[in-house]
N, C-alpha and C positions, 0 to 999 in steps of 0.2 A: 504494500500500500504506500502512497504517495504522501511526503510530510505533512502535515496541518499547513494548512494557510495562515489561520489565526496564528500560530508561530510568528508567520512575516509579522501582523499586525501591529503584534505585541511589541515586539522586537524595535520597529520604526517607532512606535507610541513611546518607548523609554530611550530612544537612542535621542529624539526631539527634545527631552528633559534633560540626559546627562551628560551630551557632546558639550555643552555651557558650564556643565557645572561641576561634570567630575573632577577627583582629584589627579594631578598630575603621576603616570605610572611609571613613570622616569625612565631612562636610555641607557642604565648600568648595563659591564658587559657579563660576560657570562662565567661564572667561578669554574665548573664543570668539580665542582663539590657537594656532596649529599649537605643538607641542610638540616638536625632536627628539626621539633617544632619548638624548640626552646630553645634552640641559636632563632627561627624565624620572628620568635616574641622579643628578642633580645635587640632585632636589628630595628623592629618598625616605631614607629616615631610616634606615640601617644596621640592619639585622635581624641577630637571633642569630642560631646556627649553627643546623644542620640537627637535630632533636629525633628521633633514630633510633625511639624509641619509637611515637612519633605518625606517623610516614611510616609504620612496619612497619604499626598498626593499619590504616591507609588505605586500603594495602597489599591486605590480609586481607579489609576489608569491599571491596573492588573486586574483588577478583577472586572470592570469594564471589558478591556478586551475579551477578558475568557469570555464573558456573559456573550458578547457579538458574536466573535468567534464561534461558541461552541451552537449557535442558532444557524449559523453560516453548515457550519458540518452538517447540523442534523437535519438540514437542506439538501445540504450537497451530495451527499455519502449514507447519512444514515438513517434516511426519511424508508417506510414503507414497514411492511409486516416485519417485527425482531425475532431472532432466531433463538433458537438454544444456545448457549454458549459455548464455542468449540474454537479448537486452536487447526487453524490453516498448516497445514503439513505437504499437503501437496505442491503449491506454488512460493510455499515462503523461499524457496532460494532460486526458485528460477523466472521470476518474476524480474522485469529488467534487468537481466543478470547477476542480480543481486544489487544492482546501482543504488537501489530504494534504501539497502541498509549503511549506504553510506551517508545517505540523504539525511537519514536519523541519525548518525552520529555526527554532522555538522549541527545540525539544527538546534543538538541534544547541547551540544558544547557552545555555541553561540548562545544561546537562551540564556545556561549559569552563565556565561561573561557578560552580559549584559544586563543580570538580574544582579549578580554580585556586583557589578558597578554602580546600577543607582541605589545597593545598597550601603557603599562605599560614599557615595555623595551625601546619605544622609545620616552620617558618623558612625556607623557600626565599624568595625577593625577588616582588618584583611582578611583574617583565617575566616571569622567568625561565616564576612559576607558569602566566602567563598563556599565554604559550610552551607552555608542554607540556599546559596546560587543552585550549589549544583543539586541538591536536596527538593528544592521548586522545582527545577527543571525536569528531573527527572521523576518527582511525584505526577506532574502535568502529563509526560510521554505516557510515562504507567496507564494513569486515565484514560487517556484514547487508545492505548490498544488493549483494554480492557473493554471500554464500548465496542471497539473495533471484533470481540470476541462474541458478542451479541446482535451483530450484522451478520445477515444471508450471504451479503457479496464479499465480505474479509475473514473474518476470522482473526483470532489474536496469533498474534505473527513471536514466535521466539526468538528468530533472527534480530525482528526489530529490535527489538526489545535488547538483546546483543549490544546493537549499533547504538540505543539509546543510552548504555552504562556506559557504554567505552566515551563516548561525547560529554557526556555527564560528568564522567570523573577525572578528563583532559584537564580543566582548569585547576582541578586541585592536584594533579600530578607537577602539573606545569610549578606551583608555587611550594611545591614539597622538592621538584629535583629540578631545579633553576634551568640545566642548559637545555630542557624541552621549552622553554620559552623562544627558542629558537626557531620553533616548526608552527605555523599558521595557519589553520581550516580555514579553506575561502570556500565561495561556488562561486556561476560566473552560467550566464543565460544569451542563448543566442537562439533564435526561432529557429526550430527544424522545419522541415518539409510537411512532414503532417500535421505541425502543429497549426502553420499556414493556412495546411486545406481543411481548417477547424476538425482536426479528429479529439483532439483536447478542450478542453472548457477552460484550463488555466495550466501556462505554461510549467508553472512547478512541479505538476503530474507529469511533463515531457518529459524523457530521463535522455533523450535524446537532445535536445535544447539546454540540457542543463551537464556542467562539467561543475566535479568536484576538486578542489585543487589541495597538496601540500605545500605550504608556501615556506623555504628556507633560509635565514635569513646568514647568508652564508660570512658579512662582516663579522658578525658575532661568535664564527664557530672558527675563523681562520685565529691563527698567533696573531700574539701581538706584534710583531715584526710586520706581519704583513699587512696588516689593517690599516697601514697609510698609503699602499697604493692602491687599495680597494674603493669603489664607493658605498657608502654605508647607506644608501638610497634604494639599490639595486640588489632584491631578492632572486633565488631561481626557485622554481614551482614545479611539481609535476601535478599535472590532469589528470583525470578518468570521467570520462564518458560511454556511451553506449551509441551504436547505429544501426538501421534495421529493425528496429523491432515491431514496425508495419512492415507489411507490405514484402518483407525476406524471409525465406527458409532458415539464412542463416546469421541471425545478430548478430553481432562484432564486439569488442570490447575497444575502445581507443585512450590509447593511453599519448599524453603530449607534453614536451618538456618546452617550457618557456621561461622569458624575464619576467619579473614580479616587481611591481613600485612600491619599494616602502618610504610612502610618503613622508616618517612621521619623523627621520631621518635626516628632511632638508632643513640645511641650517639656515637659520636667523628665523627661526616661526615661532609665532607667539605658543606660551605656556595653550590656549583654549583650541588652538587650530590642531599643536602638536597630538592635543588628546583626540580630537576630534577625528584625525587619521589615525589614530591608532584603532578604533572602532569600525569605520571603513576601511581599512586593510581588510576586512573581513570577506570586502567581495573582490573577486582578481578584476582587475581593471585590464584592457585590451593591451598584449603588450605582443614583441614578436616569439612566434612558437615555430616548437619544429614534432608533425607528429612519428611518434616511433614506433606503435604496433596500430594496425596490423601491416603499415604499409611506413616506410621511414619516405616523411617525403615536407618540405618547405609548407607552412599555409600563412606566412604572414601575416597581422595581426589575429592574434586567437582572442574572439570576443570568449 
């Protein structure tokens, strides 16, 4: 099954609120040392008290969205006679060739970094935000593929559900062992063909229009020696996609290796802009790519 929508909604609804106001995540480089969590309490910098204001509005705009959102699904997906509850076994791995449960694990991991951030804006600590980021995020994915277990047309998928831990629990890997802050979940949307000749209602179900990306952020993983002839702007990324899956006997997997912009990088930017790309990183911006399976061959800018 194809990610929630409401995801995007939520997502842009809290990005609107903490691209202005989050705290600064700063540009250290990377120890490539285990941190406990009491060297990690040792290092962070005393936050003010809890801003009842800014948690209420959070608040509001969360639970708002789910409420639209989940009217939006039981529209879209889950409207008609409900079934007995049964877990999809048949199609949970061959379904887009599995691309769907990558889909969940970006979605699952963007959500806690995004939920942890406005809850970073409104004074809770690092660990704590990060704690209940990925905690939301992941009580939420549960949700829907629990409903999803009481639809005729899905079924609760274990795969997902896979892809929605491992996304889940990215952010708080990333701040328990520093040097995975070096590796980036993007996506990255380009109309396919049948998306065109409306076989989709919304391009997010495309899995064909849609690449998932690793994004590297290879200044921070080089010595220190070399990192002054590097530029610290410029990511490399690998893709995955899928093609074929109208209209072919035989789907494909494509996998593409491209430049990556890390915007957040360029010097002389203000403390609100730098945060603001750092959130935007999220999705790959069109850069030059070269694809390498199934067919090693030049496509120039890879939307």
């Amino acid at each position: 099954m194809a990610c929630s929508p409401d995801v995007v909604i939520r997502q842009l609804l809290i990005l609107l609120i903490i691209a202005w106001h989050a705290p600064s995540m700063g540009a250290s480089g990377i120890s490539f040392s285990w941190q406990t969590s009491a060297q990690q309490q040792d290092s962070v910098v005393p936050q003010a008290a809890i801003d009842p204001w800014r948690l209420g509005a959070l608040t509001t705009v969360g639970v708002g969205a789910f409420t639209v959102g989940h009217g939006w699904l039981n529209n879209l997906w889950w409207k008609g006679a409900p079934a007995d509850f049964h877990v999809n076994v048949q199609q949970d791995w061959t379904y887009a060739l599995g691309a769907d449960k990558v889909g969940h694990a970006y979605f699952a991991a963007t959500s806690a970094t995004l939920i942890a951030g406005s809850l970073r804006w409104s004074g809770l600590d690092t660990a704590s935000s990060l704690w209940w980021g990925s905690s939301i995020a992941m009580a939420y994915q549960t949700y829907n593929e629990i409903r999803d277990g009481f639809s005729q047309n899905y079924g609760f998928s274990p795969g997902d559900m896979a892809g929605n831990l491992l996304g889940a629990a990215w952010p708080l890997a990333q701040h328990y062992v520093p040097e995975l802050k070096a590796i980036t979940f993007q996506i990255s949307f380009y109309p396919s063909e049948p998306f065109r000749n409306g076989f989709y209602n919304a391009i997010i179900d495309d899995y064909e229009s849609t690449t998932h990306w690793l994004s590297v952020d290879v200044h921070q993983l080089l010595p220190k020696a070399a990192r002054a002839w590097y530029p610290p702007w410029i990511n490399l990324a690998l893709g995955h996609s899928v093609r074929g899956l109208v209209g072919s006997s035989t789907p494909q997997h494509v996998f593409v290796l491209s430049l990556d912009w890390n915007l957040k990088r360029l010097p002389f930017l203000p403390d609100w802009l730098r945060q603001t790309f750092e959130y935007l990183h999220m999705y790959h911006l069109p850069a030059p790519a070269v694809e390498i399976t199934p067919n090693v061959r030049w496509v120039g800018l890879r939307f």
